[in-house]
N, C-alpha and C positions, 0 to 999 in steps of 0.2 A: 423266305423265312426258314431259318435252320432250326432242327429238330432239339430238343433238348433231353439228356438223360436225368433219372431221375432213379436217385439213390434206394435200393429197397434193402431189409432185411431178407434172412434165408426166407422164411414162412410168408414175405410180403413178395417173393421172387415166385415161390410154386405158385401161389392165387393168380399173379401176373401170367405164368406159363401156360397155365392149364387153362385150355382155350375150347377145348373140345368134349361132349357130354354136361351131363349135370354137375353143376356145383355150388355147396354151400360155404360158402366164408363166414365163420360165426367172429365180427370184429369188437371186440371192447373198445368201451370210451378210451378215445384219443392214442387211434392202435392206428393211426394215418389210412383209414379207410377211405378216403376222397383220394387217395393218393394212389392208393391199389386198383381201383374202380377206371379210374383215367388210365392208368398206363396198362391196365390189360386191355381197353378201349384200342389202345395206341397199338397194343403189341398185337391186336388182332389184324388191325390195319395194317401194320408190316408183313404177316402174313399173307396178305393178298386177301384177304376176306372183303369183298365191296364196303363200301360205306353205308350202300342202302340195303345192306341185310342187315345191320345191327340196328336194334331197339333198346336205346335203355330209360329206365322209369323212375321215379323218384318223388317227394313230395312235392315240394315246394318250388315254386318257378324261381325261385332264388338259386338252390340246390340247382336245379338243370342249367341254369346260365351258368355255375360256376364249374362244373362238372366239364361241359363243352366247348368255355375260355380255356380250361387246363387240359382236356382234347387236343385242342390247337395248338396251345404254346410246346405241348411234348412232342407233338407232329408235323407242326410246321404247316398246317395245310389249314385251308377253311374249313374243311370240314362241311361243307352244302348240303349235303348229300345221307349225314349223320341222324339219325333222329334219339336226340337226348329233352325228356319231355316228362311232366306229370301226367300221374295217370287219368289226370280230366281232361287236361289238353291234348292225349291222346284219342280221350272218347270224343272230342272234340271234332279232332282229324277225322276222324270214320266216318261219323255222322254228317258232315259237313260233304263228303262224298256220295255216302249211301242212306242219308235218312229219307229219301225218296219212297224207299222199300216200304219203310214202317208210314207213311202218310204225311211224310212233314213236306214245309216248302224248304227252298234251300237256305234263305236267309232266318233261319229261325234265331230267337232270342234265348238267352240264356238266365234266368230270373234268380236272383241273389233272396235271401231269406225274407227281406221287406215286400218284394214282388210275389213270394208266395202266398203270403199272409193276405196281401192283399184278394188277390185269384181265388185263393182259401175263403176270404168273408162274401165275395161277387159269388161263391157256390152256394154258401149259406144261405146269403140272402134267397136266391134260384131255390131254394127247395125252403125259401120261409120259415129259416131257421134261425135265434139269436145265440149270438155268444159273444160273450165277456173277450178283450183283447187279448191275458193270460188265456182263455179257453183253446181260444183261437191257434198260440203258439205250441200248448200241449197238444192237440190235433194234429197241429205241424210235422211234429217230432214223434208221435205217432205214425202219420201216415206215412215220414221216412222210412220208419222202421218196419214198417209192411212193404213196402216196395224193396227194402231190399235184404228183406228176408229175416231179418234180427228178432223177428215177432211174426206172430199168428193170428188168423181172426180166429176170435170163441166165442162162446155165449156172455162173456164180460162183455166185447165190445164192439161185435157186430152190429148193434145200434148205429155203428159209424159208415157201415157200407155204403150207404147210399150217397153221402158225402162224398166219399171220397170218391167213385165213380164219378157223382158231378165233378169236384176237383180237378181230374184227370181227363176229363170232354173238356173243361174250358182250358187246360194248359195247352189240349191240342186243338181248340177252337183259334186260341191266342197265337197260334202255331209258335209254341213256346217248351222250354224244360228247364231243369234244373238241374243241380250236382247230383243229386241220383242217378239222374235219368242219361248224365255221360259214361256212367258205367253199365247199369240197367239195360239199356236199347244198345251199346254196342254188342252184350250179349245175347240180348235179341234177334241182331242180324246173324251171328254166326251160329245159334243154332235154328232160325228157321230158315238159313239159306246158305246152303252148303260151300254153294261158290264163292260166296263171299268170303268165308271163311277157309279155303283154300287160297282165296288169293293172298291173303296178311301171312296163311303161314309158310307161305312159298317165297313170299316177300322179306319177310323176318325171320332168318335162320338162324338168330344170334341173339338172346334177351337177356339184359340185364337189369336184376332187381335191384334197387339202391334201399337203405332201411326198410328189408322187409319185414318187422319185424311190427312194422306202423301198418301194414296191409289188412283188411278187412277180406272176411272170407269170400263174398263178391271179387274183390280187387284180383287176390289169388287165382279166383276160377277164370275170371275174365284173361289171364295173362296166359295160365294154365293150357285156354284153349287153342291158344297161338302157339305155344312151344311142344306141345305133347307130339307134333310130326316129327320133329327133326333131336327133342332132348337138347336140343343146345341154349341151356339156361342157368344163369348163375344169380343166385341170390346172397345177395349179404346185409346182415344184420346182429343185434343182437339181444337175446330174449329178456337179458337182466336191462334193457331199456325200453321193454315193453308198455308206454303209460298212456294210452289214448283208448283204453277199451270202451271208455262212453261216448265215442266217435265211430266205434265197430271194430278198431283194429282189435287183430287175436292173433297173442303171439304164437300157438298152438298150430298156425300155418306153418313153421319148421316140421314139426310132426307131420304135416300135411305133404308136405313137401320130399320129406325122404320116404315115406308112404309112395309116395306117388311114382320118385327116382328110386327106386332101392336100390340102384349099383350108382349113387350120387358120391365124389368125393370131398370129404370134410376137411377146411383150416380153418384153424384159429390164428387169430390176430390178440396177443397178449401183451406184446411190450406195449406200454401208454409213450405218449411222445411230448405229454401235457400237464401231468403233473407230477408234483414231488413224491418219495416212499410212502412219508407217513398218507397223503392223503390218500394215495393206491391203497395202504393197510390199511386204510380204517374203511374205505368200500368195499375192500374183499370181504371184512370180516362182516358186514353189514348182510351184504349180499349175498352170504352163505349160509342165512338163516332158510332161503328162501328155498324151495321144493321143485323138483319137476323143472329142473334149469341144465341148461347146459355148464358142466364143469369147466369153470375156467378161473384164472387169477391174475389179474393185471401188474406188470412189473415195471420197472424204468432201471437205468443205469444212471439220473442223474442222481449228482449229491443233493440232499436235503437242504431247503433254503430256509426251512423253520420245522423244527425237530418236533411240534406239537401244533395241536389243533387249539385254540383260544374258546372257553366256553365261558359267558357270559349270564348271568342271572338277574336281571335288574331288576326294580321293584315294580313297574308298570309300560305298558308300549310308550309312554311318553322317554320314560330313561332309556328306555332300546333302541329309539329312535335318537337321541341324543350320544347315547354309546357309540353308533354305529357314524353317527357325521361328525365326532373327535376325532374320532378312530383313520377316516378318510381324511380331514387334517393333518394326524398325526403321519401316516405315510406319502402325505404328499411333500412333508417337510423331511423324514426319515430317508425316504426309499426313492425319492425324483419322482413320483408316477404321477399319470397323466387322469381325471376324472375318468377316462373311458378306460381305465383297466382295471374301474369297478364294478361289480353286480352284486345288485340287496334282490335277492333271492326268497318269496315269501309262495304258504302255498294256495291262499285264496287272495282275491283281488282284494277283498275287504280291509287286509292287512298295509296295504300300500297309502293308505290316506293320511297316517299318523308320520310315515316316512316323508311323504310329498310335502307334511305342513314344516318339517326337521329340514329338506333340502331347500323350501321354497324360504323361512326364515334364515336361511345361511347364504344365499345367493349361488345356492351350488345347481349349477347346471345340470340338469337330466333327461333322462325319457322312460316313459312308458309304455311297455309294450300292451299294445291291448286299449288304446285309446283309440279315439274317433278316426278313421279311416279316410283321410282326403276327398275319396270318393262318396262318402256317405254325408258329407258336407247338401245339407238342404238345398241351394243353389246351382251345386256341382250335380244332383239329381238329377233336379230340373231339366239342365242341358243336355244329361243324357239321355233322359226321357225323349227331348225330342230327337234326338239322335238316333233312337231305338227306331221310332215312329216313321220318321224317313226313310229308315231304311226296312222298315217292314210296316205297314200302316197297319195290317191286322192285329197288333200289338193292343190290345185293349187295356192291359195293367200302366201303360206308359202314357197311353192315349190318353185314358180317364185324368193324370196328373196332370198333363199338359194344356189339356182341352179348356182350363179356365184359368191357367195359370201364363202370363197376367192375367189380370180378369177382363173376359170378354162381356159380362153382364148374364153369364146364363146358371140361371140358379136352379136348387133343385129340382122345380120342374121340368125344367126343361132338359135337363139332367137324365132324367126318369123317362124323358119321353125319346131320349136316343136312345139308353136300355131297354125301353118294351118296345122300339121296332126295332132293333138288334136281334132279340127274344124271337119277337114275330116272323122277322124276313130269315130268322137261322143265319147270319150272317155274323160279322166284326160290328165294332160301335163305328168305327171310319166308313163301309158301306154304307150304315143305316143311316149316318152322314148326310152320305152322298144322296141316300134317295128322299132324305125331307129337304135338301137345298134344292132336289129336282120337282117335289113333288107337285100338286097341283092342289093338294087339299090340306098342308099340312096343319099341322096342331101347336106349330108354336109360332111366335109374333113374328111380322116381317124382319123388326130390327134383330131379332135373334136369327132369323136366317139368313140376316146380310151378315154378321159377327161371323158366322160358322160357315158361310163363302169362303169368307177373305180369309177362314182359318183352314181349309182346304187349299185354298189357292199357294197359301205361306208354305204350306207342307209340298204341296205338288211341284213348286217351284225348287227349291229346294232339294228335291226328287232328283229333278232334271239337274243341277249343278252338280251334285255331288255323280252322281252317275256319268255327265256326259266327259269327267278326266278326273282321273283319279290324282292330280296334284292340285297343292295349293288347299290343301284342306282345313287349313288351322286358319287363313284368311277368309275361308268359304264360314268357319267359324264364327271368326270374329264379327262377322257379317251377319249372322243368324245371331247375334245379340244385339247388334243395334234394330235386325228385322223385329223383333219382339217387343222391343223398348224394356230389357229387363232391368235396365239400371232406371228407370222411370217407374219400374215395378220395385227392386228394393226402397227407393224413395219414400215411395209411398207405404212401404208394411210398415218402415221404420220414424213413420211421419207423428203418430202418437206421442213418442218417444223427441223427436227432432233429434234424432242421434243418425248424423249424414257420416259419422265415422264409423258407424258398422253398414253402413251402408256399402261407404267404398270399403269396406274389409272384406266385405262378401264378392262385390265386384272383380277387387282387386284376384279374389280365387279363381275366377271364371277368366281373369287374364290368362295366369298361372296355369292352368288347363287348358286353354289354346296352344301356350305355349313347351307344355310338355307333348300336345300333337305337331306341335311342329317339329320338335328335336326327334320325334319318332319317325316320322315322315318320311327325313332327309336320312334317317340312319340307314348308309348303305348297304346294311345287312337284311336291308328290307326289301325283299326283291319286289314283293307287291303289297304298297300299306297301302290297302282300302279301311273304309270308312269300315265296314263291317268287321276286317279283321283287327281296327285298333278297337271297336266297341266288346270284343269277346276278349281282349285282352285286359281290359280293366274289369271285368267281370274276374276273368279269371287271376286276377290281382292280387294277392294274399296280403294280410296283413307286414306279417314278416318280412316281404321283398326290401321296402324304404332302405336303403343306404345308412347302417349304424353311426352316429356321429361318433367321433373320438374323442371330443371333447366334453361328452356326458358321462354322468354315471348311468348304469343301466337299471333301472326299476323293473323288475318283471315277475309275474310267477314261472314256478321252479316249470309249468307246460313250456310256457313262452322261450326257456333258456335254452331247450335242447336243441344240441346244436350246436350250440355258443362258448363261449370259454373265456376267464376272465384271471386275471392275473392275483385280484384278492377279491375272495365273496364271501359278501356275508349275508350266513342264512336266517331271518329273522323266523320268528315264532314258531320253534320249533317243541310244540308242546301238545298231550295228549288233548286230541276232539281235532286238530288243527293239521299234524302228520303224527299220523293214520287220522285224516278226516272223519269225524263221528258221522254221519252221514254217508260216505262210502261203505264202511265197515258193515252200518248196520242194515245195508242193503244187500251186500252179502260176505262171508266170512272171508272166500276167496280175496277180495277186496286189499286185503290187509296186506298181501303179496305185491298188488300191485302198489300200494303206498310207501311198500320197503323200496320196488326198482325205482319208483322217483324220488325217496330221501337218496338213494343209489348216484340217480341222475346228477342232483343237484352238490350232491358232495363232490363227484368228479367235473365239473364244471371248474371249478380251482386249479388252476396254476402253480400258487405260488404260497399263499395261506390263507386261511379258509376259519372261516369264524363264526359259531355259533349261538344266538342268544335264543331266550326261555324267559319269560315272565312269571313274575311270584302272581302276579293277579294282574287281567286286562278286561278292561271296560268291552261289554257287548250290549248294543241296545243302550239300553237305561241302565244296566242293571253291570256289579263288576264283580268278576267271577275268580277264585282263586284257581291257579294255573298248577301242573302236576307237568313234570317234564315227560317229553315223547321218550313210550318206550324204547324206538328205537336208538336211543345214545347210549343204552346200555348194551347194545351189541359193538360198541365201537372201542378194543381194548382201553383200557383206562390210564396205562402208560403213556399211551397219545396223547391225552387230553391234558391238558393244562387252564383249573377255573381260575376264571378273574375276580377276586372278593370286590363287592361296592367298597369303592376310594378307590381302588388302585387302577380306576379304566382307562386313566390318563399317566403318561409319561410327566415326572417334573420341565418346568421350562427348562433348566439348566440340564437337563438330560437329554430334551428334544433338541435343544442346540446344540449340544455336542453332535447327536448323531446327524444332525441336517450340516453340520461342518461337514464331519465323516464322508459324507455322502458326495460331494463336490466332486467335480472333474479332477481337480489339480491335487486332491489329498488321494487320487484315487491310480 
């Protein structure tokens, strides 16, 4: 496979060169930072620099698989040897090595936000405590925030301690963690055990940061501790895309960061490579209200493909939602474009409902990001649950789901009485299992001990397949679904109903799932798929990963967009309480900075033109409220802007056909 060159500007040539010491690349939207990122990857490897010293990190396992296909295609090589990875899946790799140290076993599980909740209410109960579901999840989000650091106990709310302590015995009773705890405990080993952390930084002499600008101060210190031997660490990002701070990121880790390097050297990445002037100008101008930024200003040398930005004011979300699927008509007839070189851009999810009912009455094909997750599919659960269980039986969050699911006949007592000898023997619920199926006096019915045989026996079996050849796993599968009789169990939930079409609709998902482990299986880039490391992968799954259709428009909030980039967007409800969020703001002042870099974000998302609408008054609740446009459109010069008066949102027929003539290959 021959090597491919890859065009850079001067300032995209020095970030590629400088391969040695600290460095910051400060990149603006759409300034080809995937581009720079990869071929200084590449230009290291020409160097002679090993493969397995460099580290590079980034969010999203989307990001890293794209990052490491364009590795390859510039290098020509597999790249094996490479590690291009999110920084869980990193914590991931450590622990999966070294979490021995800190008391785990090595097939531990990794429990996704439902699993904790769960673990979370099994503490509660243990120390005979209620709480409400919401209670429950503000706890959650709580006790993140104390593990990793974002919060303090005080005398508000050490009433919690005790909690959480249980919380944290049964995650490692479950021999179990969470996305904390892949950054959390890989910190943990390297500062309570030296060697360990000589080894990663002997190991990784070469780190790269990819958006670090999305980093939480954990993230930073966790990277931190690996690169401070050797200084050879390059982070790039950029602070005016700073918008996840209610996730932990802070963009103030640049600060942190040349603090740390003070002989670190600094480029910027300013040409944009993605949108027209006017949308550049109306983001600088935006962006330059903001404080405490890196000075920068994004430029292009392409010509202008619409001299103005489109601002709209309808009378209610019903009209904006209709404005904006003419409007999508109108250029699919005008301009050739294809539904997927749309994005309706809104900043709470709430806003996307009146869109969905405009796109679902048109026939226009979409997606939304931020909807039900494949995996979180109730049936697709199920299965992993017992997946989980198999391959780790002390799994008690997985166990509890599956232990009656079908139903074996064991109700809550009996229920209660595997928990209180679980309790009792200090053991897993799977042990205390095993010692009422053995015991000689036990407390619950015969037939309930014959049930909970044959549901050991199902598991142990089971056990043995998947373990004794790691191929054939998606048949070993399909096989553990006829073992269970789950399509004899959807039957039957859906038997009230006599509705056998969502029956096989669910069924048919649990195909669909086999058969994504079989495509994964055979992928020769999988040097070893085991059952455990495809279970840590759908864990580690992100929303965002799924394959964009081309064929949709794109529904998202302006979080969901970064990233992305669309040929024409339109940004609905851009209006005061909605951007600047009245509930951000009024949590703190700061806040409003951060509502400027995501109107920021979402203006440079645009290509090509970019179109704004505002509401005279939109329905909330019961109740319909008169609308005041976002401050922020008066920071966007007003030469720019071009309003659309009600009547004029549509093109005449005999206007739209001319220009859809126009438009033709053969007038063209």
């Amino acid at each position: 496979m021959a090597s491919k060159k890859v065009q850079l500007n001067p300032e995209q040539k020095r970030a590629v060169d400088t391969i040695e010491g600290p460095l910051l690349i400060i990149a603006g939207a759409g300034s080809g930072k995937t581009g720079v990122v990869t071929s200084r990857i590449a230009n290291m490897l020409n160097h002679g620099i090993p493969q397995a010293s460099i580290l590079a990190l980034t969010f999203t396992n989307k990001a890293a698989r794209e990052m490491e296909e364009r590795v390859k295609e510039i290098t020509g090589s597999k790249c094996s040897n490479l590690t291009v990875s999110t920084f869980h899946a990193f914590g991931v790799q450590i622990l999966r090595r070294k979490s021995h140290y800190l008391g785990y076993r090595p097939n531990f599980s990794i429990y996704d936000q439902n699993d904790q909740l769960t673990c979370l209410k099994e503490a509660s109960r243990e120390l005979k405590l209620t709480y409400e579901f919401q209670e429950l999840k503000d706890l959650a989000f709580f006790f993140s925030d104390i593990k990793t650091g974002r919060r303090e106990w005080d005398n508000t709310n050490d009433q919690h301690k005790s909690l959480y302590q249980e919380f944290l015995e049964h995650m490692k009773l479950y021999n179990a963690v969470d996305f904390d705890d892949l950054i959390t405990l890989p910190i943990e080993l390297f500062e309570n055990f030296p060697d360990i952390l000589d080894e990663y930084q002997e190991r990784y002499r070469y780190i790269m940061v990819d958006e670090f600008q999305d980093t939480s101060l954990l993230q930073y210190h966790f990277i931190h501790l690996i690169a401070r031997r050797y200084g050879n660490i390059c982070c790039v990002g950029d602070d005016d895309q700073s918008i996840y701070s209610w996730r932990g990121a802070n963009y103030n880790n640049i600060r942190q960061f040349e603090a740390d390097y003070p002989h670190l050297q600094e480029i910027k990445l300013e040409r944009n490579y993605r949108s027209t002037g006017t949308i550049l100008e109306a983001a600088n101008a935006v962006i330059a209200n903001n404080t405490n930024r890196k000075e920068k200003a994004l430029w292009t040398e392409d010509s202008d493909h619409d001299r103005t930005i489109k601002i709209v004011n309808p009378d209610d979300e019903r009209m904006e939602a209709d404005f904006i699927i003419d409007r999508i008509h109108e250029l699919r007839a005008t301009d050739n474009i294809t539904f997927g070189d749309v994005g309706i851009l809104v900043r709470t999810n709430s806003l996307c409902k009146n869109m969905e009912d405009a796109l679902l009455a048109n026939n226009i094909p979409y997606t939304v990001s931020g909807g039900q997750s494949f995996f979180q599919r109730k049936e697709i659960k199920d299965i992993i649950a017992y997946l989980r269980v198999i391959t780790n039986p002390d799994d008690d969050v997985n166990l509890l789901r599956i232990v009656n699911t079908p139903r074996r006949g064991l109700g809550k007592k009996a229920l209660q009485v595997i928990v209180d000898t679980s309790q009792h023997l200090s053991c897993s619920l799977y042990n205390a299992i095993h010692s009422l199926v053995q015991g000689q006096n036990s407390a619950l019915r015969p037939n309930t001990l014959n049930d909970l045989q044959e549901f050991l026996e199902l598991i142990e079996s089971y056990r043995e397949l998947f373990e004794e050849g790691q191929t054939d796993l998606a048949q070993k599968l399909r096989d553990l679904y006829d073992s269970i009789d789950y399509w004899g169990h959807l039957v039957q939930e859906f038997a009230a109903t006599a509705n056998e079409k969502a029956a096989k609709y669910r069924f048919d998902n649990l195909l669909l799932f086999s058969d994504f482990l079989e495509r994964w299986e055979r992928n020769p880039d999988n040097l070893e798929p085991t059952l455990v490391k495809w279970l840590n992968r759908i864990t580690l799954t992100t929303k965002d990963e799924g394959e964009s259709d081309q064929g949709k428009v794109n529904l998202m909030t302006i979080h969901a967009s970064k990233g992305l980039e669309f040929d024409h967007v339109f940004l609905a409800g851009v209006e005061d309480g909605i951007i600047p969020h009245a509930r951000s703001v009024a949590e703190s002042k700061d806040m409003v900075e951060e509502e400027r870099r995501l109107f920021y974000v979402a203006i440079t998302r645009a290509r090509k033109k970019l179109f704004i609408t505002h509401c005279q008054t939109r329905r909330t609740m019961n109740d319909t409220v008169e609308c005041v446009p976002s401050p922020f459109l008066e920071e966007i010069p007003k030469e720019l802007l071009e309003h659309i008066e009600e009547g004029n949102y549509n093109l005449s027929e005999e206007e739209t056909a001319d220009r859809a003539m126009a438009s033709m290959p053969w007038n063209k």
